[in-house]
C-alpha positions as CSV (number, residue, x, y, z in Angstrom):
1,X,-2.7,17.3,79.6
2,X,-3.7,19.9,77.0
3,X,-5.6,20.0,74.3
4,X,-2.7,19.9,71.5
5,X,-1.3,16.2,73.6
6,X,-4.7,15.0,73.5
7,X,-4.9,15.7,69.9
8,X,-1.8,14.4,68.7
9,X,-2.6,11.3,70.8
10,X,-6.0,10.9,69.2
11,X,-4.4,11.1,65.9
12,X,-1.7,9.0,66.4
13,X,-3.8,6.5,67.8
14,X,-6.2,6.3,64.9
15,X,-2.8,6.1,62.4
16,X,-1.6,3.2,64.6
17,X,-5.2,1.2,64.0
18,X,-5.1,2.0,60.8
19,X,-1.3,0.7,60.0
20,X,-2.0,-2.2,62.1
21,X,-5.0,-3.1,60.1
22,X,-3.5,-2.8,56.8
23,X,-0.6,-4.9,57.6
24,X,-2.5,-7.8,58.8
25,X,-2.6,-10.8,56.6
26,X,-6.1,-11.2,56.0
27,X,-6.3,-7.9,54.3
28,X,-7.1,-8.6,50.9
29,X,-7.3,-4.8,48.9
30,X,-10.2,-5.1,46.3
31,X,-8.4,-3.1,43.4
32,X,-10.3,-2.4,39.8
33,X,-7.0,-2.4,38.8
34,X,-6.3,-5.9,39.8
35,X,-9.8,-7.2,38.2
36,X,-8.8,-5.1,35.1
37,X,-5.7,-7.3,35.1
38,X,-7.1,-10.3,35.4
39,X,-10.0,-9.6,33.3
40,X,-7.4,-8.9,30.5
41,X,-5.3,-12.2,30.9
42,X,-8.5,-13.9,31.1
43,X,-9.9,-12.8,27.3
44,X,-6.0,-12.6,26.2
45,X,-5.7,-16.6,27.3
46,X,-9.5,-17.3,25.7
47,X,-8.3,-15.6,22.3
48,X,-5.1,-17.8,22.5
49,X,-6.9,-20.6,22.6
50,X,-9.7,-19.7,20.1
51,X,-6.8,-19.4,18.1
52,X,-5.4,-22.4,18.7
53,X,-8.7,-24.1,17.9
54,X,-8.5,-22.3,14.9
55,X,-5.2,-23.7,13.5
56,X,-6.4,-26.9,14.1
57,X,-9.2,-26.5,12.4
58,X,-7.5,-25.5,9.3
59,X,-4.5,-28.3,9.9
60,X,-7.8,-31.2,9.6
61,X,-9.1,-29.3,6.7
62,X,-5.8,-29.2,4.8
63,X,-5.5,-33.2,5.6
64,X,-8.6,-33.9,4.6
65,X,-8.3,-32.1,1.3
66,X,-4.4,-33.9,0.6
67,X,-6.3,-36.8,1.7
68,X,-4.0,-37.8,4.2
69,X,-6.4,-37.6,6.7
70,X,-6.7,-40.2,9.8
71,X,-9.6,-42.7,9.2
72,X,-11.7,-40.4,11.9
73,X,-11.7,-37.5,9.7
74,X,-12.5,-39.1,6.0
């Protein structure tokens, strides 16, 4: 064999370990981009409930102030 097969072996070789390693299903790529992501929906879905917090807040205010609030808030 010469040196040219034995290099095209060794390189095809090292492609097929590295295919085969990708494609198996416990591979789990660690990404910034996918933190990123999930960092974002994480502060988008905390602002979306601050506010929601907030509207409520200013719903029991206005209540209380019409005073048609619930017995728990007078």
């Amino acid at each position: 064999m010469n040196e040219l097969s034995k290099y095209l072996l060794s390189v095809g070789a090292i492609y097929a370990c590295t295919f085969a390693y990708l494609l198996h299903p416990d591979y789990q790529p660690k990404h910034e981009f996918n933190t990123i992501i999930e960092g974002d929906i994480e502060s988008e879905r905390k602002m979306i409930n601050r506010n929601i917090e907030d509207k409520l807040r200013e719903l029991k205010f206005w209540k209380l102030v019409e005073g048609r609030a619930p017995a728990e808030y007078m």
